[in-house]
gemmi code that builds the backbone of each chain (N, CA, C; Angstrom):
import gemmi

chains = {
    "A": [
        ("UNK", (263.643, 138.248, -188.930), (264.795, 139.032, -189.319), (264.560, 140.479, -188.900)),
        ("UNK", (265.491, 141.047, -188.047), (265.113, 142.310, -187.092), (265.658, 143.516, -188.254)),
        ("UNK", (264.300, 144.120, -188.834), (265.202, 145.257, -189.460), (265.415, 146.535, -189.068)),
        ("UNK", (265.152, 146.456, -187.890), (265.604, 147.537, -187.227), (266.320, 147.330, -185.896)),
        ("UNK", (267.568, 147.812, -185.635), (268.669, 147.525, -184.575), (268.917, 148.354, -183.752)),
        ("UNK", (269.134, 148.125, -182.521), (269.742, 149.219, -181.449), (270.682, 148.127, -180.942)),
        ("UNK", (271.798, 148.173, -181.400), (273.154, 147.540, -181.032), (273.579, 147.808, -179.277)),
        ("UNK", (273.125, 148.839, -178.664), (273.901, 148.954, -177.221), (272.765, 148.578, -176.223)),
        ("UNK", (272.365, 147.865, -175.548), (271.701, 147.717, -174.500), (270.953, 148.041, -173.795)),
        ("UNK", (272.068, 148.832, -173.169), (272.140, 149.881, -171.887), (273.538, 150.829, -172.152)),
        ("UNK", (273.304, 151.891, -171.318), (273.800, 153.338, -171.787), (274.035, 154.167, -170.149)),
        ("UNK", (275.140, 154.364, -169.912), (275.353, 155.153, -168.159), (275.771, 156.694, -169.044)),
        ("UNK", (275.248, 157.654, -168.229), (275.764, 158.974, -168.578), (275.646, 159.635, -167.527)),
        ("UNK", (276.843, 160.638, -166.789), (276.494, 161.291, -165.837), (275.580, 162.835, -166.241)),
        ("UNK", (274.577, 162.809, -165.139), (273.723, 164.136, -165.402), (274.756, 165.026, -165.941)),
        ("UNK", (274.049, 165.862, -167.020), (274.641, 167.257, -167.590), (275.542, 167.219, -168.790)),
        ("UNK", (275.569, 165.748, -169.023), (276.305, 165.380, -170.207), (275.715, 165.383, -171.238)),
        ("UNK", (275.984, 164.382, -172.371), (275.036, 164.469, -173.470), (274.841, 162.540, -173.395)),
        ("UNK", (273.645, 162.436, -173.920), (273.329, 161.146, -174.102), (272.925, 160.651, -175.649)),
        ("UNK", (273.636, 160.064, -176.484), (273.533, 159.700, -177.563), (273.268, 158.286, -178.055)),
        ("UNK", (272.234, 157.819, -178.369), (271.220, 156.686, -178.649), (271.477, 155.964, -180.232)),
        ("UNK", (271.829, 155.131, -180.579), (271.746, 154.558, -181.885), (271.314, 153.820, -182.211)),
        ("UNK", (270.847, 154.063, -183.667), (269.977, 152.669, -183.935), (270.301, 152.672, -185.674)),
        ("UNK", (269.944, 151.494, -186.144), (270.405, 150.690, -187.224), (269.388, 150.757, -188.107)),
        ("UNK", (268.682, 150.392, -189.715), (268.124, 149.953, -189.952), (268.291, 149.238, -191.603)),
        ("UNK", (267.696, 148.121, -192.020), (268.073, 147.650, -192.863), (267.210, 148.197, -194.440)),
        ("UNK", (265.946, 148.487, -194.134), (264.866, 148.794, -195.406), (265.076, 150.147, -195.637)),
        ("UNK", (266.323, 149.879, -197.282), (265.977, 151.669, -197.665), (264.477, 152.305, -198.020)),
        ("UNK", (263.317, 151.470, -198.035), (261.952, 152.029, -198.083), (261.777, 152.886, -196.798)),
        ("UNK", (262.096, 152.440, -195.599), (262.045, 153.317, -194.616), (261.759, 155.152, -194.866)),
        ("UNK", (260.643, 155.287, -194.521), (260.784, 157.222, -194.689), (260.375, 157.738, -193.716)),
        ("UNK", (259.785, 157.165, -192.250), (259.639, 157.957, -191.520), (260.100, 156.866, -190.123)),
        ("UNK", (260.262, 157.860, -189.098), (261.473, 157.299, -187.776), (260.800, 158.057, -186.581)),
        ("UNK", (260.972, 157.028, -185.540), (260.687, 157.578, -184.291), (261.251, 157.105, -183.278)),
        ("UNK", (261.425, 157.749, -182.504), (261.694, 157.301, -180.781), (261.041, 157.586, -179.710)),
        ("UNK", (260.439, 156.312, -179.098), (259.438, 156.299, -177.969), (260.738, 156.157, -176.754)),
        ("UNK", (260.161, 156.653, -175.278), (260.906, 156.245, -174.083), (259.344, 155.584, -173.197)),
        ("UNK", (260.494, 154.558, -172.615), (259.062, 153.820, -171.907), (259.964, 153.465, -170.157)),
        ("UNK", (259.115, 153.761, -169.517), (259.654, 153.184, -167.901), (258.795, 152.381, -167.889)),
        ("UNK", (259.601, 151.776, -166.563), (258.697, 150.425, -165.987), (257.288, 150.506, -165.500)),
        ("UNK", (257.000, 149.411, -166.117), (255.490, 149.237, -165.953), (254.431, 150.110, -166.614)),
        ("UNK", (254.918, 150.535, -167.884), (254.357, 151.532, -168.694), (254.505, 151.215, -169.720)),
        ("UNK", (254.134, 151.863, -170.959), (253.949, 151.613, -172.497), (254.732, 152.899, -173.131)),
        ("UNK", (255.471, 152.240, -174.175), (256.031, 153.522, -174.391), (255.019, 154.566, -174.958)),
        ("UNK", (255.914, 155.379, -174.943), (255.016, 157.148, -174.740), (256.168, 157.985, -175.763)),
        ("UNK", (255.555, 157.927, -177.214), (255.643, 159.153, -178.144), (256.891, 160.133, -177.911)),
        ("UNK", (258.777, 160.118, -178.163), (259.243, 160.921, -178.219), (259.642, 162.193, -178.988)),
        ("UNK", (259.775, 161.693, -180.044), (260.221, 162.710, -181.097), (260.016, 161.809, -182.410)),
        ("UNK", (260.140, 162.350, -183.631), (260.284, 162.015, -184.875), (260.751, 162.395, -186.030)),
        ("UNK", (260.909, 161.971, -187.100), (262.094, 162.636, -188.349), (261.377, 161.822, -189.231)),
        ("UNK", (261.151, 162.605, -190.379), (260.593, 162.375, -191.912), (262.416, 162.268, -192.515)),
        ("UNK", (261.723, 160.869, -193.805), (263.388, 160.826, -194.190), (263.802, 161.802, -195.393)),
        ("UNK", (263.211, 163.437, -195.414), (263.167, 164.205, -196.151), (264.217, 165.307, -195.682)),
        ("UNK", (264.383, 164.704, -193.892), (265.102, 165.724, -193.229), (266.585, 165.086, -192.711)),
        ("UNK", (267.103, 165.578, -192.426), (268.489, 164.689, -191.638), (268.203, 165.424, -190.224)),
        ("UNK", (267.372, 166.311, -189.806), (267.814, 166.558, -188.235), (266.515, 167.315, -187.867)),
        ("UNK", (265.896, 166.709, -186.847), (264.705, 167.049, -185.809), (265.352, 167.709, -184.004)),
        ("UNK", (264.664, 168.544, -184.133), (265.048, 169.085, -182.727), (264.020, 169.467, -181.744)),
        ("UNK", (263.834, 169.145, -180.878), (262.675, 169.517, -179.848), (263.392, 169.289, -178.173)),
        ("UNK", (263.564, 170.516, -178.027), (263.949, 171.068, -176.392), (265.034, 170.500, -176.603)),
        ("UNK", (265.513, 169.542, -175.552), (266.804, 168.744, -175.136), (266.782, 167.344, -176.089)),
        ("UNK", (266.019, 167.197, -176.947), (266.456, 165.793, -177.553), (266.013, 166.362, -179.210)),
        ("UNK", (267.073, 165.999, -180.012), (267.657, 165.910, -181.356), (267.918, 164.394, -181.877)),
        ("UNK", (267.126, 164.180, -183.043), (267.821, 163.183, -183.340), (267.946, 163.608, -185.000)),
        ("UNK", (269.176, 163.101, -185.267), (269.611, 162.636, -186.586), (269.300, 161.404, -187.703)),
        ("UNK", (269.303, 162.024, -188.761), (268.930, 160.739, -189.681), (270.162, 160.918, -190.462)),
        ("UNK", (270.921, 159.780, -191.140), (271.767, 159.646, -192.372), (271.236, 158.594, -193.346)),
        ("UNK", (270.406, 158.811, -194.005), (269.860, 157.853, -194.891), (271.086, 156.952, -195.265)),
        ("UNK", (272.226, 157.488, -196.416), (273.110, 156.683, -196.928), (273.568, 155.508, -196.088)),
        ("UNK", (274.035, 156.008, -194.673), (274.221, 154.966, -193.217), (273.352, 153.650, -192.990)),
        ("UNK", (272.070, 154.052, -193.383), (270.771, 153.893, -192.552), (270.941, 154.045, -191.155)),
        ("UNK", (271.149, 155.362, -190.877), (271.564, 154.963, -189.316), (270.784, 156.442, -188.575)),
        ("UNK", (270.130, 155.970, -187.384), (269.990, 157.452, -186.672), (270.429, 157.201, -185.426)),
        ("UNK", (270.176, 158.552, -184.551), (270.507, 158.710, -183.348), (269.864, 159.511, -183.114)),
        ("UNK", (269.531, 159.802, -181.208), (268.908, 160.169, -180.618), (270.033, 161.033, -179.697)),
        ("UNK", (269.477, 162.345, -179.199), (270.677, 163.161, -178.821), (269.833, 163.467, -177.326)),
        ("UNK", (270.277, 163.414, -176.282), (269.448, 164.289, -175.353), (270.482, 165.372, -174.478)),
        ("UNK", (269.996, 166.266, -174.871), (271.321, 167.449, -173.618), (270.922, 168.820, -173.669)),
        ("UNK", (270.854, 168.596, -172.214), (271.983, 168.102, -171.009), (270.679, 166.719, -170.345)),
        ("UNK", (271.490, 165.796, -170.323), (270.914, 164.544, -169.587), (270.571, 164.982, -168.236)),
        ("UNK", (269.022, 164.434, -168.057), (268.672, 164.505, -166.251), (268.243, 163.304, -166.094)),
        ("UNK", (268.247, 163.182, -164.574), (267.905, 161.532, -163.884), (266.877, 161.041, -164.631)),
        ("UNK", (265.616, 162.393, -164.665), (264.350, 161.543, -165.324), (264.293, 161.248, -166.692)),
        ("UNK", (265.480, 160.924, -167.261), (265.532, 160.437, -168.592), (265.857, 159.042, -168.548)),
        ("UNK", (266.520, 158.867, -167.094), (266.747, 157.422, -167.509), (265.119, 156.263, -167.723)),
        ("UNK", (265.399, 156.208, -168.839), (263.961, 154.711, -169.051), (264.664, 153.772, -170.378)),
        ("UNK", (263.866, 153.151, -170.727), (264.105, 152.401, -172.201), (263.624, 153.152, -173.154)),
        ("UNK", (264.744, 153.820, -174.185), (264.506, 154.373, -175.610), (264.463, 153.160, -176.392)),
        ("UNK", (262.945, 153.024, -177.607), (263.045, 152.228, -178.698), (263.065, 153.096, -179.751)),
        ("UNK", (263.673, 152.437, -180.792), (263.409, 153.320, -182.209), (262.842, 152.393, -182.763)),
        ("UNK", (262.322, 153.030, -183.711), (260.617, 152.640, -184.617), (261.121, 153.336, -186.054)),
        ("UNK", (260.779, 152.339, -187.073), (260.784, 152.612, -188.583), (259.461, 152.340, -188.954)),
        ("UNK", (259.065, 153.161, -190.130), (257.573, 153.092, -190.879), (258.021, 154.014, -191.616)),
        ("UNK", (256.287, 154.052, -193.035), (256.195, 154.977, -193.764), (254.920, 154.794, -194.594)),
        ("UNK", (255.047, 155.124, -195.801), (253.892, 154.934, -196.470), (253.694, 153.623, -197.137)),
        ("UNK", (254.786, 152.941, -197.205), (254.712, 152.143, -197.886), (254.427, 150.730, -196.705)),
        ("UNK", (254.415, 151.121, -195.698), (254.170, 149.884, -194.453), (252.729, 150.468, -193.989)),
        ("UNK", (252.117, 149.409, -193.800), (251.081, 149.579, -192.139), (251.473, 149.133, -190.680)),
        ("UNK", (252.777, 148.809, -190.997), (253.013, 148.574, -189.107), (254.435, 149.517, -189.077)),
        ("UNK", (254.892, 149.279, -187.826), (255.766, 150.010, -186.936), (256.994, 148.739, -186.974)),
        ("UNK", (258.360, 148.839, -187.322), (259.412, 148.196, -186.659), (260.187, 148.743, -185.861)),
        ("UNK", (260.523, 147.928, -184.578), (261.260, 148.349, -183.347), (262.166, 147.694, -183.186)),
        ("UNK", (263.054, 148.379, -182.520), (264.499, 147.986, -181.977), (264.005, 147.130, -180.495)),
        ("UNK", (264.990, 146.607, -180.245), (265.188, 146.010, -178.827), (265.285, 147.246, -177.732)),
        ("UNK", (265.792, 148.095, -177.658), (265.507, 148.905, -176.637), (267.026, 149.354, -176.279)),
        ("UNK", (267.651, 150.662, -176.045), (268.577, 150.923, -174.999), (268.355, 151.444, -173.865)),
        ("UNK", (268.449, 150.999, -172.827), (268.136, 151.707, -171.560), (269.237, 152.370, -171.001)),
        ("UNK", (268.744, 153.639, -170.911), (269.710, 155.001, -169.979), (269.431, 155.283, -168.856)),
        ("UNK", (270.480, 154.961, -168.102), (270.835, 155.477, -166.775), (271.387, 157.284, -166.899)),
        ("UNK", (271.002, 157.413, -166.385), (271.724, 159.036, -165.863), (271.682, 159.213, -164.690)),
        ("UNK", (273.094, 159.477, -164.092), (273.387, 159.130, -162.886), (273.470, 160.883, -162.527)),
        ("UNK", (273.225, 160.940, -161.503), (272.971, 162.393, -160.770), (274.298, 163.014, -159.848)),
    ],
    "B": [
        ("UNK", (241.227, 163.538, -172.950), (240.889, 162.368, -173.423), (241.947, 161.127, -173.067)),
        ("UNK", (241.108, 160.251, -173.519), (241.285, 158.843, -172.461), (242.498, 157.874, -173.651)),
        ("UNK", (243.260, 157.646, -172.615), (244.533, 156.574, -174.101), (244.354, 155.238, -174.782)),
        ("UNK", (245.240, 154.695, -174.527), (245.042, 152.844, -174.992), (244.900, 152.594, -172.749)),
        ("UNK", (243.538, 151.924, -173.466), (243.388, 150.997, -171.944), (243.703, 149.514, -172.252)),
        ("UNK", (244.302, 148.479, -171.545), (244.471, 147.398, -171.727), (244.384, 146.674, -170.584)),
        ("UNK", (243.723, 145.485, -170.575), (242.942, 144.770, -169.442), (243.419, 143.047, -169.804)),
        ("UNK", (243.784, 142.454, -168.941), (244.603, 142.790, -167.529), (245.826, 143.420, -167.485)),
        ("UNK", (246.344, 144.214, -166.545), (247.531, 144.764, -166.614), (249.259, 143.234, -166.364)),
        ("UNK", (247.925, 142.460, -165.693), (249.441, 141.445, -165.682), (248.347, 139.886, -165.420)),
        ("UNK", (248.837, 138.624, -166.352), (248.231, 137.651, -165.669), (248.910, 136.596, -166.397)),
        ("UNK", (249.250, 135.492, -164.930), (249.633, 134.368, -164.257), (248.663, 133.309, -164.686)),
        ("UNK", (249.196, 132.509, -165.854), (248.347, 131.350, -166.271), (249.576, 130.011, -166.229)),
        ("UNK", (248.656, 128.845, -166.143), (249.286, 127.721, -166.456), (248.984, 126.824, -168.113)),
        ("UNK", (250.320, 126.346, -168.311), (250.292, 126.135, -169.779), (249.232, 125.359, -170.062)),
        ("UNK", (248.875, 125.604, -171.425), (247.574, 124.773, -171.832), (246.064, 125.333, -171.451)),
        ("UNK", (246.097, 126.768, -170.605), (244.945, 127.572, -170.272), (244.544, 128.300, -171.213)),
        ("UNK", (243.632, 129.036, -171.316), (243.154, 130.143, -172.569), (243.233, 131.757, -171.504)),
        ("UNK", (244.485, 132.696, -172.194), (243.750, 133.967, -171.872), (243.376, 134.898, -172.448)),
        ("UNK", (242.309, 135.769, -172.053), (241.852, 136.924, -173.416), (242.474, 137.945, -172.608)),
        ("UNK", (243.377, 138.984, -173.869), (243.860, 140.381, -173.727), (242.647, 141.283, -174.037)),
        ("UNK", (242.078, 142.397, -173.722), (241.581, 143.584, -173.761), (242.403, 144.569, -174.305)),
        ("UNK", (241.542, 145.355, -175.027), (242.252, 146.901, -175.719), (241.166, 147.651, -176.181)),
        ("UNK", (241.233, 148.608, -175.254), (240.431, 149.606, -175.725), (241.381, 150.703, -176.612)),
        ("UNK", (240.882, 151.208, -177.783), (241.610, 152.064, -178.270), (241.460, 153.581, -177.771)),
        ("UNK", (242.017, 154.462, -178.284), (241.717, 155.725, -178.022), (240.674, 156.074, -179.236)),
        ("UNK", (239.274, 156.618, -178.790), (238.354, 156.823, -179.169), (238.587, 157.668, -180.758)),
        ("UNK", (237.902, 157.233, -182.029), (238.199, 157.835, -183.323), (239.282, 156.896, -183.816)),
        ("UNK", (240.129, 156.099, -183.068), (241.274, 155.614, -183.966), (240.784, 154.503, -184.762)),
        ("UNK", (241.228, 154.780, -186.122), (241.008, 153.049, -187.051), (241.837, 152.115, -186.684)),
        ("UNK", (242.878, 152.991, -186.609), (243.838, 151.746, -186.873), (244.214, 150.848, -185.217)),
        ("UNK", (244.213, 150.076, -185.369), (244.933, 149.173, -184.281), (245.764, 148.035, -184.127)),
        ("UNK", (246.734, 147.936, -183.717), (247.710, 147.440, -183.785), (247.648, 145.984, -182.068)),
        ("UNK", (248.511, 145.151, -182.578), (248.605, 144.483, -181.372), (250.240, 144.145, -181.344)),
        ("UNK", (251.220, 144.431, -180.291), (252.537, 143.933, -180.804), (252.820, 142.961, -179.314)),
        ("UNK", (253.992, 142.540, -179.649), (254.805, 141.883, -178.116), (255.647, 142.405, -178.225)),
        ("UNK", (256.409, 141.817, -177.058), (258.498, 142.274, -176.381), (258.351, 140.620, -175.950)),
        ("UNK", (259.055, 140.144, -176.099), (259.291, 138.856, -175.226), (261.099, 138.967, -174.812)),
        ("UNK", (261.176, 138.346, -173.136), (262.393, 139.223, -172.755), (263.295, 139.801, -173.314)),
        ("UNK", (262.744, 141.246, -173.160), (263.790, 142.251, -173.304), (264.158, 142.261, -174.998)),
        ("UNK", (263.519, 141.500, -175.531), (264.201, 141.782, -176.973), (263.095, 142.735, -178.269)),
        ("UNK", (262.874, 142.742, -179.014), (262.007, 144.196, -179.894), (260.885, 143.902, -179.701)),
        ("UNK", (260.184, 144.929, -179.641), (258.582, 145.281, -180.085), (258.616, 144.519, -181.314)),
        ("UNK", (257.413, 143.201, -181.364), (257.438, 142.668, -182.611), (255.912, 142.970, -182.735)),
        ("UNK", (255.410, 143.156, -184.093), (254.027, 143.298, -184.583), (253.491, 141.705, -184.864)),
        ("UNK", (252.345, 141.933, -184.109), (251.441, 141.258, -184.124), (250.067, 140.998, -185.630)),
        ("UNK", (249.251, 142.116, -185.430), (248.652, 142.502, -186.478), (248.339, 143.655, -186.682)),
        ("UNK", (247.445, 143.881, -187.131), (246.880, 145.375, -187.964), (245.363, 145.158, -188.296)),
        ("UNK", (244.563, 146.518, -187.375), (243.367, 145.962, -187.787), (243.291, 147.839, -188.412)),
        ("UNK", (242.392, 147.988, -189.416), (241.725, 148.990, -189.610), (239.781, 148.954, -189.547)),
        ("UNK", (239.500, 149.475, -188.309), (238.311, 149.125, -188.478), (238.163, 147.778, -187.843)),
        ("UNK", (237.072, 147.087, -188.280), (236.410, 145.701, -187.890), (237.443, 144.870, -188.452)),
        ("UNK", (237.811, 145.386, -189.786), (238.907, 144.683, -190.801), (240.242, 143.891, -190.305)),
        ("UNK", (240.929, 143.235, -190.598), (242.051, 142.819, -190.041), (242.620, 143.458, -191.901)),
        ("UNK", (243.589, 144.173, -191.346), (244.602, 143.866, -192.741), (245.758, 143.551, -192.641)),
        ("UNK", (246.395, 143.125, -191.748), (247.878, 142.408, -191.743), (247.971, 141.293, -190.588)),
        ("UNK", (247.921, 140.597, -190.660), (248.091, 139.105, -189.476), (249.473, 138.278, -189.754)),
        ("UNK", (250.375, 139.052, -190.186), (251.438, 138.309, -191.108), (252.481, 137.922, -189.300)),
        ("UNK", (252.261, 139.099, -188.364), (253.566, 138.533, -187.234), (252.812, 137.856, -186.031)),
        ("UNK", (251.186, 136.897, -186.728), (250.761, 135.881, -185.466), (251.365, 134.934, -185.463)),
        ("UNK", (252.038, 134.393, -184.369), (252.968, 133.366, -184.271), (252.459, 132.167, -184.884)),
        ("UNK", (251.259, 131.495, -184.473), (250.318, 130.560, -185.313), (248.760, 130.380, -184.838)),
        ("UNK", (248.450, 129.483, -184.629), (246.852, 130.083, -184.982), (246.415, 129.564, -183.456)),
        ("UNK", (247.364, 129.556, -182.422), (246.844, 129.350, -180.959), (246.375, 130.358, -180.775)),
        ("UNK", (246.653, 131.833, -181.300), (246.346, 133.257, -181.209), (245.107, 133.753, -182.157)),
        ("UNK", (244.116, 134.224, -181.766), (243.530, 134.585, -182.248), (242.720, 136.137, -181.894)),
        ("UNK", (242.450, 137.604, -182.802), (242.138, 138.312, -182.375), (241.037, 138.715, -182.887)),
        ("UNK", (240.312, 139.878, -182.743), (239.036, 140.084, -183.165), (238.558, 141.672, -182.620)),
        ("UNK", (237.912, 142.088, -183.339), (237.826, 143.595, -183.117), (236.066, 143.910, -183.726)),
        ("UNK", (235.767, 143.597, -182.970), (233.869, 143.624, -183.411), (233.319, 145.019, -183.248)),
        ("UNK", (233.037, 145.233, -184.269), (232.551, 146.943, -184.600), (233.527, 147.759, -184.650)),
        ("UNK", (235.054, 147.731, -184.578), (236.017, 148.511, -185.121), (236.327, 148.955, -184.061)),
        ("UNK", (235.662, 149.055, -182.549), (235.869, 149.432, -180.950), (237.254, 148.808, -180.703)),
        ("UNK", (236.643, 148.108, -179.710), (237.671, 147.542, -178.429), (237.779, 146.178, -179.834)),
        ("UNK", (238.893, 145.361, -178.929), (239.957, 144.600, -179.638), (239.873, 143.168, -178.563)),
        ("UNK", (240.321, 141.910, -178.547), (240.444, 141.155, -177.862), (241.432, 139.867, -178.531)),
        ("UNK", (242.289, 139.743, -177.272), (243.358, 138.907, -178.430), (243.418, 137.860, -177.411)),
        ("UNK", (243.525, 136.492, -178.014), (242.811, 135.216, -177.490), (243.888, 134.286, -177.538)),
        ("UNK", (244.700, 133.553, -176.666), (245.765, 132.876, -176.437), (244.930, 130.950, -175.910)),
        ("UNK", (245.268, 130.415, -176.917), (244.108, 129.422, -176.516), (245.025, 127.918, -177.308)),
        ("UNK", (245.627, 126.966, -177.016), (246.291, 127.150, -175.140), (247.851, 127.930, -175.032)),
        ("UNK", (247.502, 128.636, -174.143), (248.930, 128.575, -174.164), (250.044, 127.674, -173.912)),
        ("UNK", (251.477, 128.360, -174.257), (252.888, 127.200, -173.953), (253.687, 128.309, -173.393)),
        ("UNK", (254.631, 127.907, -173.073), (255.507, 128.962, -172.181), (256.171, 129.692, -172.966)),
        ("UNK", (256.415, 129.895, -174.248), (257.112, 130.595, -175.079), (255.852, 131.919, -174.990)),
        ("UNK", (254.862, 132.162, -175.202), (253.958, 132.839, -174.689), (253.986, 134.246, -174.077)),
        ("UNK", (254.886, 133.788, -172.914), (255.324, 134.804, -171.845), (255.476, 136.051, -172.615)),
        ("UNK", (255.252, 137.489, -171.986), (256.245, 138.406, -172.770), (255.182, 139.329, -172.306)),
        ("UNK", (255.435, 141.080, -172.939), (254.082, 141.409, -172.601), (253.686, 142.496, -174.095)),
        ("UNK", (252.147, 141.929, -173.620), (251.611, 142.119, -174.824), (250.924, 143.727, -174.924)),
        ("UNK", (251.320, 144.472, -176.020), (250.775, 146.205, -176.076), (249.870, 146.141, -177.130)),
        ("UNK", (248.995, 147.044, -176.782), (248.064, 147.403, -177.776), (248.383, 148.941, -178.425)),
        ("UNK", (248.143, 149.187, -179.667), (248.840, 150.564, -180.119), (247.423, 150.908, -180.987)),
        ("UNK", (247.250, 152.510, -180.762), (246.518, 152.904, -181.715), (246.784, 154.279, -182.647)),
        ("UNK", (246.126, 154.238, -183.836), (246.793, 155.930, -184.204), (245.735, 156.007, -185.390)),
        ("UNK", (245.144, 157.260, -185.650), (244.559, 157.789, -187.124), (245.057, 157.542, -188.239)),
        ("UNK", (246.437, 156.984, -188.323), (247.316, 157.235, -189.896), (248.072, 155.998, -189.490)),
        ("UNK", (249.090, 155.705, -190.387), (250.275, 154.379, -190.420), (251.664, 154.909, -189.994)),
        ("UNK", (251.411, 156.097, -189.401), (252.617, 157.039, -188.867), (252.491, 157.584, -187.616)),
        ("UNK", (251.538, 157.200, -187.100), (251.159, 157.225, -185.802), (250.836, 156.275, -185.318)),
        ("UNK", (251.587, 156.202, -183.716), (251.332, 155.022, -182.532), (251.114, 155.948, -181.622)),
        ("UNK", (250.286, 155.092, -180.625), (250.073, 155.440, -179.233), (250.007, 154.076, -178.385)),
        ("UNK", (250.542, 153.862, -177.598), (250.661, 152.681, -176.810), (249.960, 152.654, -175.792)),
        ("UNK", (249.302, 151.405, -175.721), (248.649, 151.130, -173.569), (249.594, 150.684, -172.973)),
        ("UNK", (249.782, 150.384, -171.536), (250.414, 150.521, -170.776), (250.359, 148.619, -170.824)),
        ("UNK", (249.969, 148.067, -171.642), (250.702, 146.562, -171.529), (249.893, 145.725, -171.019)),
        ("UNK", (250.287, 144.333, -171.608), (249.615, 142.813, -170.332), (250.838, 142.505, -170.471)),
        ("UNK", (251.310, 142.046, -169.092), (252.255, 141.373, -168.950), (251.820, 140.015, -168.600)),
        ("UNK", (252.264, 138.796, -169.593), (251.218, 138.053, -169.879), (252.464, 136.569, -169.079)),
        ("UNK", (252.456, 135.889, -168.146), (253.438, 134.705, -167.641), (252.780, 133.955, -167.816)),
        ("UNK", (252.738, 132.612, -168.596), (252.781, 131.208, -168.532), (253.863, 130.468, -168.250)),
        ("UNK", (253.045, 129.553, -166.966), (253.631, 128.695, -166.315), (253.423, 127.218, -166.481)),
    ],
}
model = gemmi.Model(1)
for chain_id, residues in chains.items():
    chain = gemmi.Chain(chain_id)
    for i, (resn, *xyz) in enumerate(residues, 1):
        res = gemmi.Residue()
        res.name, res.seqid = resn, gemmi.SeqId(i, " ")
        for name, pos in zip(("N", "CA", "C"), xyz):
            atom = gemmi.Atom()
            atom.name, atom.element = name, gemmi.Element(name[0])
            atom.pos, atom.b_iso = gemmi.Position(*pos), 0.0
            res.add_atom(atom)
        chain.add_residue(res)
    model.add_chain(chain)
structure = gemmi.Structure()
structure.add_model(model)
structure.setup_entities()
């Protein structure tokens, strides 16, 4: 039973736009959130993160949001460049887990 | 400093063979993690070792899998025999805390 969701796939955005990422989750224990980006033939690699103490993390071009009540976050990146396109996962944990739950993945294109 | 190494980066077995995954962690980490993707769908957790210790084995599929982490080092996860459901590729994750991941770059593991 997947308790954590990324409902869209795949994701096209033309460069310079904004690219906005969503993801789902079911365990209100959830208190801490992340998003890795991973390209091919690689492991994902550490994007950003949000304690569920905060509703909004910001670092350079990518923001993501938390709405606890929702259970829902998102991932913001802007202005979108080519080298963003890879697979974003989101990841739930906290204190009360020892592992990591992940989404299926959306993969972004950003077209140039 | 040096990341998650994982050995082989990709390997081609036929069903009913045995293969061993490699994981070196990043040096100091307790914790270690083993997860899959099987096509395209979530990062699922595998186990949880802290140390030599195993403390969570709850997402081994069944007991064709077996892992082991001798002296709390490197890690080795043991597919013995495989079946084609199998396929997928397998990451090793490490981190100091239950709020930290760091990922290797994968086995991409095909049974045929």
């Amino acid at each position: 039973d997947q308790q954590v969701k990324q409902n869209s796939p795949s994701l096209s955005v033309q460069e310079g736009r904004i690219s906005i990422l969503n993801c789902d989750y079911t365990n209100s224990m959830f208190d801490y959130f992340l998003w890795y980006k991973k390209y091919p033939a690689e492991g994902p690699t550490f994007l950003i993160s949000i304690s569920s103490i905060k509703d909004k993390n910001e670092d350079g071009r990518f923001t993501v949001f938390l709405n606890k009540s929702a259970k829902h976050l998102s991932l913001h990146i802007v202005p979108s460049q080519p080298g963003d396109s890879a697979v974003y996962f989101c990841a739930a944990s906290g204190h009360n887990f020892n592992k990591f739950y992940f989404g299926s993945g959306t993969k972004l294109n950003v077209k140039p | 400093e040096a990341g998650v190494t994982q050995f082989p980066s990709h390997s081609v077995i036929e069903k009913g063979q045995t293969v061993t995954l490699r994981c070196d962690p990043i040096s100091g980490h307790d914790n270690l993690y083993w997860y899959r993707r099987v096509m395209g769908k979530e990062i699922k957790f595998l186990l949880h070792f802290v140390k030599e210790s195993k403390q969570d084995e709850s997402g081994m599929p069944n007991n064709r899998f077996l892992a082991e982490r001798t002296g709390g080092t490197y890690s080795t996860l043991k597919v013995q025999p495989a079946e084609l459901e199998d396929s997928g590729v397998y990451f090793c994750v490490s981190g100091r805390s239950s709020t930290e991941a760091f990922f290797g770059q994968g086995t991409r593991l095909t049974v045929v």
